[in-house]
C-alpha positions in Angstrom: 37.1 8.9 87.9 38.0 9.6 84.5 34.8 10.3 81.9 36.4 9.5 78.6 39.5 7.1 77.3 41.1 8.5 74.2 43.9 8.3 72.3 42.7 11.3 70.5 42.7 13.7 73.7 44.9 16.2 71.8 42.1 16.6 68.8 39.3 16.6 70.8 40.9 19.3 73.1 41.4 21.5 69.8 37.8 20.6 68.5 36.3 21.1 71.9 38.1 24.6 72.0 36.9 25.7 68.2 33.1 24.7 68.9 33.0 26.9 72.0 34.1 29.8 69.3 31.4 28.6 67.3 28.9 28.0 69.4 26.6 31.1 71.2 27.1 31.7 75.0 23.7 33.3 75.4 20.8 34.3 73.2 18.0 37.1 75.0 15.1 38.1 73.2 12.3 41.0 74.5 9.6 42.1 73.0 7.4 45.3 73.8 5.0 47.5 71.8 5.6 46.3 68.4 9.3 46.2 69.0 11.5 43.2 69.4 14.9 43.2 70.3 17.3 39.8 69.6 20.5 39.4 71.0 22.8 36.5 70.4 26.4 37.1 72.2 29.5 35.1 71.1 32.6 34.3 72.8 34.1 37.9 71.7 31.5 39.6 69.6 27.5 40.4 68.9 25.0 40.5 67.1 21.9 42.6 67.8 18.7 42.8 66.0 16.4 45.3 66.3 12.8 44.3 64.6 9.8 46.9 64.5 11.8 50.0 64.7 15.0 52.3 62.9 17.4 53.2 66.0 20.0 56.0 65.0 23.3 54.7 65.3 23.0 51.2 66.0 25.6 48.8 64.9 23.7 45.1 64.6 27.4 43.4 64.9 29.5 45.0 68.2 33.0 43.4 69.4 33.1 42.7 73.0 34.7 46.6 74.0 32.4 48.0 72.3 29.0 45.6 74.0 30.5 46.6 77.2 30.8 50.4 76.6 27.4 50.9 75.0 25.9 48.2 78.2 23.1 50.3 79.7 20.4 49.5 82.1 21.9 47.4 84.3 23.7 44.7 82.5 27.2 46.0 82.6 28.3 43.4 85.6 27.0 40.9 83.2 29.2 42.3 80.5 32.4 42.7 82.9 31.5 38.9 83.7 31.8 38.3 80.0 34.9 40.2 79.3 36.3 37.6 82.5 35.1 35.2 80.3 36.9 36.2 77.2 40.2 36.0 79.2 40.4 32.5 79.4 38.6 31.8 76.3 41.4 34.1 73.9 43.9 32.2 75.5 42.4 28.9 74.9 41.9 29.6 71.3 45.4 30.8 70.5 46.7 27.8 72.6 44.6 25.5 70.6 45.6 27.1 67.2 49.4 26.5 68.4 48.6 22.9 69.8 46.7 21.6 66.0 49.5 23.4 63.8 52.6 22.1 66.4 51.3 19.4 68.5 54.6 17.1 69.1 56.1 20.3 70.0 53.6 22.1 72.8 53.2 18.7 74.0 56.6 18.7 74.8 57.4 22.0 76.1 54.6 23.0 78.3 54.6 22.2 81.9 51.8 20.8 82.4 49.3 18.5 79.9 47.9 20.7 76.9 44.7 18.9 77.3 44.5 19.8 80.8 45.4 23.1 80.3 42.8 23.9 77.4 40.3 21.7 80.0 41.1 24.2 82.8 40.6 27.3 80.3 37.5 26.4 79.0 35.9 26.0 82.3 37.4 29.1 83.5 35.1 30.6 80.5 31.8 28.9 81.3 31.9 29.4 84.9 32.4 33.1 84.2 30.0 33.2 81.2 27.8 31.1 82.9 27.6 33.6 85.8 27.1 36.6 83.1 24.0 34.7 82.1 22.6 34.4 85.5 22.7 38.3 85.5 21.3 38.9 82.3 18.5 36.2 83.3 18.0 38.7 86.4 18.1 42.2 84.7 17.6 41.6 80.9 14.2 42.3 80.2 13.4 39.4 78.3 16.0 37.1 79.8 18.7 35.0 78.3 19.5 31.1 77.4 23.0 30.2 78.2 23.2 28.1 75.2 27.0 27.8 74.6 28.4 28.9 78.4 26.4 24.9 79.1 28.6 23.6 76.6 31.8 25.3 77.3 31.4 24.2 81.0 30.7 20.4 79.8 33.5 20.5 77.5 35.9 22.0 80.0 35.0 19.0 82.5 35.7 16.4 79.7 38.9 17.7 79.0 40.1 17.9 82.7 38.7 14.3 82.7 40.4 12.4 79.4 42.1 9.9 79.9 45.2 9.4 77.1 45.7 5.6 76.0 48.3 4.7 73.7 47.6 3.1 70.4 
């Protein structure tokens, strides 16, 4: 059953690929005594905000390596889940940035269908973000959203899905 027709499968592959860089893969927020804590994770990096209180030594914006070596209180399986995550997704995004500048030409020298392969990629992410979430719902104080690993899973389906007409 395919769940789009398309003559534009390429684009929306490329698209599909840049909004899941864009987009959030979870958002957790905890509050206690007067003190609020905010934490919205991307694809490869964080931001952290701390409201109600001066921490020494805390960095607001952390790269992925760094989130996973300062993970403490039992999110770091979440955090390995993520880095899993950020596998796929690095991949995706330099294939994406290759397919939009050279399109004629990765079409025709892959293997296998771009479109597919970016499809495959992006679900690889969600399913592995998706599962991070579940653990930070589990053992983040305040919990988490999993407001882009959602949309990286729908997107990933699509894109195994498209259908390519001519015209």
């Amino acid at each position: 059953m395919v769940s789009l027709r398309t003559k534009y499968a390429g684009e929306l592959a490329v698209l599909s690929t840049w909004v899941s860089a864009l987009l959030p893969w979870s958002i957790s927020f905890d509050s206690q005594g007067g003190i609020s804590l905010i934490v919205v994770r991307w694809p490869l990096f964080l931001f952290q905000f701390v409201l109600g209180a001066e921490l020494p030594g805390e960095r607001p914006f952390q790269l992925l390596p760094t989130a996973l070596a300062r993970a403490t209180g039992g999110i770091e399986q979440a955090y390995q889940l993520w880095v899993l995550g950020a596998i796929p997704f690095l991949v995706a995004f330099a294939l994406s940035v290759v397919y939009y500048a050279r399109e004629k030409r990765v079409e025709s020298d892959l293997p296998v269908d771009p479109v597919r392969l970016l499809g495959g990629l992006l679900l690889a992410t969600g399913l592995a973000l998706g599962a991070a979430t579940v653990l930070l719902v589990q053992r983040y104080p305040g919990g988490a959203v999993p407001v882009g690993a959602l949309f990286v899973l729908v997107l990933g389906a699509v894109l195994l899905r498209v259908e390519r007409i001519e015209g």
